[in-house]
C-alpha positions as CSV (number, residue, x, y, z in Angstrom):
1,X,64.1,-20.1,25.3
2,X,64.3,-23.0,22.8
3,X,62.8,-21.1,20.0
4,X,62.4,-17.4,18.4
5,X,59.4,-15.4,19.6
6,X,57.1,-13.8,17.3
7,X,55.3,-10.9,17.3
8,X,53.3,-8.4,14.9
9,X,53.6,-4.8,14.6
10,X,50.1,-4.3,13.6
11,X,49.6,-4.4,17.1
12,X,51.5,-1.9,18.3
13,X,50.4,0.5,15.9
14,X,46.7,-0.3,16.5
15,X,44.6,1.9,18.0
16,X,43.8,-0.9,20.6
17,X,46.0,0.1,23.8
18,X,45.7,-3.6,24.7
19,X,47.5,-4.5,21.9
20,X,50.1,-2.1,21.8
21,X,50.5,-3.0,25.4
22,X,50.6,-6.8,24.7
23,X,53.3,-6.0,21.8
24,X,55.4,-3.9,24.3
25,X,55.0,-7.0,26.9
26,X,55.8,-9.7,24.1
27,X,59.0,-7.8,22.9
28,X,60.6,-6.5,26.1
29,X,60.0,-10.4,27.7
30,X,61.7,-11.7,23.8
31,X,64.8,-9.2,24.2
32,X,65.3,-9.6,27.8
33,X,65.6,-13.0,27.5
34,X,67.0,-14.2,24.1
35,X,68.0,-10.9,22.0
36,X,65.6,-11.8,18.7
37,X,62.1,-11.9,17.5
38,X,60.7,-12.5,14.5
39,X,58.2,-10.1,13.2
40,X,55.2,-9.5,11.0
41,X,53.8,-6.7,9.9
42,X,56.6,-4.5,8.9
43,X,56.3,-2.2,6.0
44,X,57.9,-4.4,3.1
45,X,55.7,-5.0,0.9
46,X,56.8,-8.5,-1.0
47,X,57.1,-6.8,-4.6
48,X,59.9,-4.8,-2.9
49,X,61.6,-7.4,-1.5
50,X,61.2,-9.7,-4.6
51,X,62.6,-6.5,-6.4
52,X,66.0,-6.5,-4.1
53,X,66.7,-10.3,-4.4
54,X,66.6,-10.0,-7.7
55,X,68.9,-6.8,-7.8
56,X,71.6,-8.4,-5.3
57,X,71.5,-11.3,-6.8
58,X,72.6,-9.7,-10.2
59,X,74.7,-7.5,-9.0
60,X,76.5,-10.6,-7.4
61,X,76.6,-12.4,-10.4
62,X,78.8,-9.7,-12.3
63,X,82.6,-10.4,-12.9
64,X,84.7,-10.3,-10.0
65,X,86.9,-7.0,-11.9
66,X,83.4,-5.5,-12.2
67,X,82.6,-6.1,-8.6
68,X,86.2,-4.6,-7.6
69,X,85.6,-1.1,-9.8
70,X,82.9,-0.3,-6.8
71,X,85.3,-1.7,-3.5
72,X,86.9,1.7,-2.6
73,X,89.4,1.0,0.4
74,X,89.9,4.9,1.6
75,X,86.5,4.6,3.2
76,X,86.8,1.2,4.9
77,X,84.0,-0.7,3.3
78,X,81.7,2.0,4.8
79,X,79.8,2.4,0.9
80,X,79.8,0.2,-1.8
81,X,81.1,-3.3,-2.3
82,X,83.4,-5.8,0.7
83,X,84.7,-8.7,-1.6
84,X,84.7,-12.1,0.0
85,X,86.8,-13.2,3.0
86,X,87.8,-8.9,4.0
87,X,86.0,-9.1,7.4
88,X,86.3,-11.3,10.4
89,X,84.9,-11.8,13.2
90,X,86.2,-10.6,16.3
91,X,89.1,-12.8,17.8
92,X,88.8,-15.3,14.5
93,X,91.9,-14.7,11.8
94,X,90.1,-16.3,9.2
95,X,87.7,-14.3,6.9
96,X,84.7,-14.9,6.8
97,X,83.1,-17.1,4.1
98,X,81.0,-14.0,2.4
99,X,81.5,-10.8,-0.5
100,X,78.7,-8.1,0.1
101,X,77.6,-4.4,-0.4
102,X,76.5,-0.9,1.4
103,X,73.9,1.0,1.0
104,X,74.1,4.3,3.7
105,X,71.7,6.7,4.9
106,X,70.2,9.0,2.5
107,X,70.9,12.5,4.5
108,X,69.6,16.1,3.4
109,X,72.4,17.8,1.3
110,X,72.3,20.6,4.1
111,X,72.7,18.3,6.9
112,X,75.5,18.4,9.4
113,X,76.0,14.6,8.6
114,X,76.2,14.7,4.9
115,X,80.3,15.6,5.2
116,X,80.3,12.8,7.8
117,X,79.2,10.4,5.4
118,X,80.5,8.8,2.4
119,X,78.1,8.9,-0.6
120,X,76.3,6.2,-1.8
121,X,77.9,4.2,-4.9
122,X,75.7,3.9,-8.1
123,X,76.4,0.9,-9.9
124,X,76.3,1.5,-13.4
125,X,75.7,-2.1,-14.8
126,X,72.2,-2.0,-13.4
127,X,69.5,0.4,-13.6
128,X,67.4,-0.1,-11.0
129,X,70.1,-1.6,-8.0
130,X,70.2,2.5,-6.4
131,X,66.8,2.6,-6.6
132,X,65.5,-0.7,-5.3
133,X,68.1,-0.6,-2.3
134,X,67.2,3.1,-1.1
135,X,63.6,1.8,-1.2
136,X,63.9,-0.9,0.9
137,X,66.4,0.8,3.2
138,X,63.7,3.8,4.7
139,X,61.4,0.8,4.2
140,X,63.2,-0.9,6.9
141,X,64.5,2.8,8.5
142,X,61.1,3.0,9.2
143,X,60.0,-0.5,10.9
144,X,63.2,0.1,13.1
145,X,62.0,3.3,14.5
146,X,58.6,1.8,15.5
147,X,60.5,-1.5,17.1
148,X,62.3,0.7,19.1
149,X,59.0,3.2,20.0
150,X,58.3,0.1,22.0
151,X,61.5,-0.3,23.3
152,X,61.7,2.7,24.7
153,X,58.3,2.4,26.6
154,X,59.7,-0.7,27.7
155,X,62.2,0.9,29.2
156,X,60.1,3.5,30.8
157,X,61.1,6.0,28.7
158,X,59.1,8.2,26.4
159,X,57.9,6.6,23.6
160,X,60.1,8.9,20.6
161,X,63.0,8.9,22.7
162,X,65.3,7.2,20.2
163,X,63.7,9.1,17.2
164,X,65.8,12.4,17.2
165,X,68.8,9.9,17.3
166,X,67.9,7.5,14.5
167,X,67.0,10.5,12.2
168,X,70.1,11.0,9.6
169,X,71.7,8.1,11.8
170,X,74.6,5.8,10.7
171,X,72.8,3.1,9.8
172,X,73.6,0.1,6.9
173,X,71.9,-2.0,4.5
174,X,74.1,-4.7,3.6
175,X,73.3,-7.7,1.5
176,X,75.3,-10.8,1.6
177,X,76.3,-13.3,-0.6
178,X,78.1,-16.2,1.0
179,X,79.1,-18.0,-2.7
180,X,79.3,-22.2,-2.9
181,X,82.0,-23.6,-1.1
182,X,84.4,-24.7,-3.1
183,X,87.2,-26.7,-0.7
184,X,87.1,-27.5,3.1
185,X,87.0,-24.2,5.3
186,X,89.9,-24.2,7.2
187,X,88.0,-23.0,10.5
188,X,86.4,-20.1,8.8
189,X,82.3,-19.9,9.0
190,X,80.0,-18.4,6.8
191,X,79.8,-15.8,9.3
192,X,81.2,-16.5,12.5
193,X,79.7,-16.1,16.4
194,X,79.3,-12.6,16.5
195,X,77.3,-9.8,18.6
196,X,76.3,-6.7,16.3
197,X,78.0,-3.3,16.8
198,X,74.6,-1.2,16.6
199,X,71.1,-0.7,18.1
200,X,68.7,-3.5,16.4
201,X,69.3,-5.4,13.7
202,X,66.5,-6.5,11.0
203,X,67.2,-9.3,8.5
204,X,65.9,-10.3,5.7
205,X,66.3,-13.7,4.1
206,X,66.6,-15.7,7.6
207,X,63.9,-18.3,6.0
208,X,66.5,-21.2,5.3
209,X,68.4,-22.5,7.8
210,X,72.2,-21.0,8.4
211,X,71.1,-18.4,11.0
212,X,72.2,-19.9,14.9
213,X,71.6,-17.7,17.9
214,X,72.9,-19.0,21.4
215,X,70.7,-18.6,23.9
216,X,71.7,-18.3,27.6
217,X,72.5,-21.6,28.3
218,X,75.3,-21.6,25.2
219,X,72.9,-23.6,23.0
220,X,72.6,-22.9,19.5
221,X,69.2,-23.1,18.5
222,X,68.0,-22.3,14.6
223,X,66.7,-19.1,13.7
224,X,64.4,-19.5,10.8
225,X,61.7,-16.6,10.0
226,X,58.4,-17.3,8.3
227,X,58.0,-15.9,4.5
228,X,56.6,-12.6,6.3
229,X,58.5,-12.2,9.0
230,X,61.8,-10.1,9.3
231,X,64.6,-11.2,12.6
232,X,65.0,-8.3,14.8
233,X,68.0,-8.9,17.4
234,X,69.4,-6.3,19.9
235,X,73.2,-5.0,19.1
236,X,75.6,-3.9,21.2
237,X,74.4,-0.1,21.4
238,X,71.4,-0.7,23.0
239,X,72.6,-3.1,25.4
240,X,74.7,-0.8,26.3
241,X,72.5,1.4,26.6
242,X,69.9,-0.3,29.0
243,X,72.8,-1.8,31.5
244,X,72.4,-5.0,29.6
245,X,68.6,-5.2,30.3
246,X,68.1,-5.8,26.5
247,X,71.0,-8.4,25.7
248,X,72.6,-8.9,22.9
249,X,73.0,-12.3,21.8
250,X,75.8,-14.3,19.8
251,X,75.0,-15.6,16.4
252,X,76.6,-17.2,13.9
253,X,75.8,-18.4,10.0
254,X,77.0,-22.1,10.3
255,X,78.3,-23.4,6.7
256,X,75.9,-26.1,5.1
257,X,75.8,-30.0,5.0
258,X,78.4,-31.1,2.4
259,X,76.1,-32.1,0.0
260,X,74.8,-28.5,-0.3
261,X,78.3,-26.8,-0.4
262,X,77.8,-26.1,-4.1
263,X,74.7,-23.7,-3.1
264,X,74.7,-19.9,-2.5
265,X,72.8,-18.0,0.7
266,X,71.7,-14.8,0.3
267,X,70.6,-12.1,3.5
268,X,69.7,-9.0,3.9
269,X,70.6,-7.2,7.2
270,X,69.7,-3.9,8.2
271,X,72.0,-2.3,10.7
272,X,70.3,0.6,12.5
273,X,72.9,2.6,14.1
274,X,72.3,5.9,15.8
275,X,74.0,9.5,14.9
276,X,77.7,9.4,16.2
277,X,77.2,12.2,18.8
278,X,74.3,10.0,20.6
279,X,75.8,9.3,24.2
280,X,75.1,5.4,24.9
281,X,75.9,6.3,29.1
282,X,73.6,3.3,30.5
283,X,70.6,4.7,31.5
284,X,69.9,6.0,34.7
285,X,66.8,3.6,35.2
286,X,68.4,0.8,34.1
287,X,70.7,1.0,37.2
288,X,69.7,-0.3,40.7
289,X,71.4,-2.1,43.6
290,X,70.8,-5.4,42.0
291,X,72.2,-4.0,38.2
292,X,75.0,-1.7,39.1
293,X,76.6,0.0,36.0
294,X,78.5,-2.7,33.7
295,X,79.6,-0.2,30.8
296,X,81.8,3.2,30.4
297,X,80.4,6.3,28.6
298,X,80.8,5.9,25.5
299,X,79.5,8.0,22.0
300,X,78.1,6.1,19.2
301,X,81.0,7.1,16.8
302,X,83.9,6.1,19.6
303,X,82.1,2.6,20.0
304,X,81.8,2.1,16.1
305,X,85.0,3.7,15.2
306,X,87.1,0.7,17.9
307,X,84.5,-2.3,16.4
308,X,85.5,-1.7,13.0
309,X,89.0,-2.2,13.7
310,X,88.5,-5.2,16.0
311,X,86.6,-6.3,12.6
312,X,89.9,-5.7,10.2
313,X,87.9,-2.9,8.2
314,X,89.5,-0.1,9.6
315,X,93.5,0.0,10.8
């Protein structure tokens, strides 16, 4: 594949079983063989996400001590703010060329995983950060569970298998801000070649170019989204999960052209990770004589808690 396929949930929610069918075809054929799609149709409205650049971007802006009052390094970047160059990628010693924040899942009070998580941080400079980020957090909570409602029947599976794992689920909303550059990098990237950690990713803010994905001849190809699509790639978890049916592909945030070094990026990923106790064995129909099992059992928490520290956020 030399570009990024593109689909639209409105099909798969339709009532049309064609559609939904087409959508299931469209997506399984995108993640079997490059990893991403964009997609239309999710439920961000564009006042929200107007809403939350605005927020980051001002939250951003404040003074470096303000910034620092909300890094709290006894939860390992988990909630709140990362300041730039903490996390690497794995195998690269240099940090990468980005500061950014957490939001975490919003769990019952009487939930078994509100002790497992830390709380969300409320920034007290600006009123309506908390608010706007929660938002568009079960905003995209909920586009993920859909994407991977097809997924599922993709993988002949039923079609809410993965809700009763994404419920309460570990996942992040992290926005990024990779600031001018001020001298040469020294070998460090924006955000260097990386797979994610979790089940799907959504991203926000992949309209300018910066976002690479390597497809699986080791070409870098551009990954640019249109004003009302969102980039969905497969992490780790789930490719895992299906025996490597769904892959996982490499990407990278190259740094700019010279001349626009004295520019900041802005993104918005949405990490949707399942509860800790969800068992990522590879499933049973994802195994044949052709695909013998590639990957260990594993829990969700064990393969999260070892890819933190080969990130340097947890020691």
């Amino acid at each position: 594949m030399q570009k990024i396929p593109s689909v639209n949930l409105a099909d798969f929610l339709s009532d049309d079983s064609q559609k939904k069918q087409h959508f299931i075809e469209q997506i399984g054929h995108a993640y079997e063989n490059i990893g991403f799609v964009a997609l239309k149709g999710h439920f961000l409205e564009e006042k929200l996400v107007t809403e939350l650049y605005s927020e980051i971007k001002n939250f951003f802006d404040l003074p470096l001590a303000t910034k620092k009052k909300y890094e709290i390094p006894e939860i390992f970047g988990q909630r709140g703010y990362v300041s730039f160059g903490k996390e690497a990628a794995k195998g690269k010693k240099e940090g990468d060329l980005k500061e950014f924040w957490h939001f975490g899942q919003y769990v019952d009070k009487d939930s078994k995983y509100a002790k497992e998580y830390p709380d969300n941080i409320s920034v007290d400079e600006l009123e309506n950060f908390n608010k706007v980020g929660k938002q568009a957090y079960q905003m995209l909570e909920k586009t993920a569970k859909y994407v991977l409602r097809s997924l599922a029947l993709h993988l002949n599976l039923e079609e809410t298998y993965f809700d009763k794992y994404i419920k309460n689920g570990n996942s992040i909303l992290r926005p990024i801000h990779y600031p001018p550059i001020k001298n040469e990098p020294k070998g460090a990237e924006r955000a260097a070649a990386h797979g994610d950690i979790n089940l799907i990713t959504l991203l926000m803010g992949a309209q300018g170019k910066g976002l690479q994905v390597q497809n699986h001849k080791g070409i870098w190809i551009d990954a640019m989204a249109a004003e009302d699509e969102i980039m969905i790639n497969v992490g780790d978890m789930l490719a895992r999960h299906s025996n490597n049916k769904l892959k996982s592909t490499i990407h990278r945030v190259v740094n700019p052209p010279k001349e626009m070094w004295g520019t900041s990026r802005y993104s918005i990923p949405f990490f949707m990770h399942p509860i800790s106790d969800m068992k990522l064995d590879v499933l049973k129909n994802c195994i044949d004589e052709n695909n013998p099992k590639q990957f260990e059992n594993i829990t969700a928490g064990e393969y999260l808690e070892e890819r933190l520290r080969e990130l340097g956020l947890k020691k």
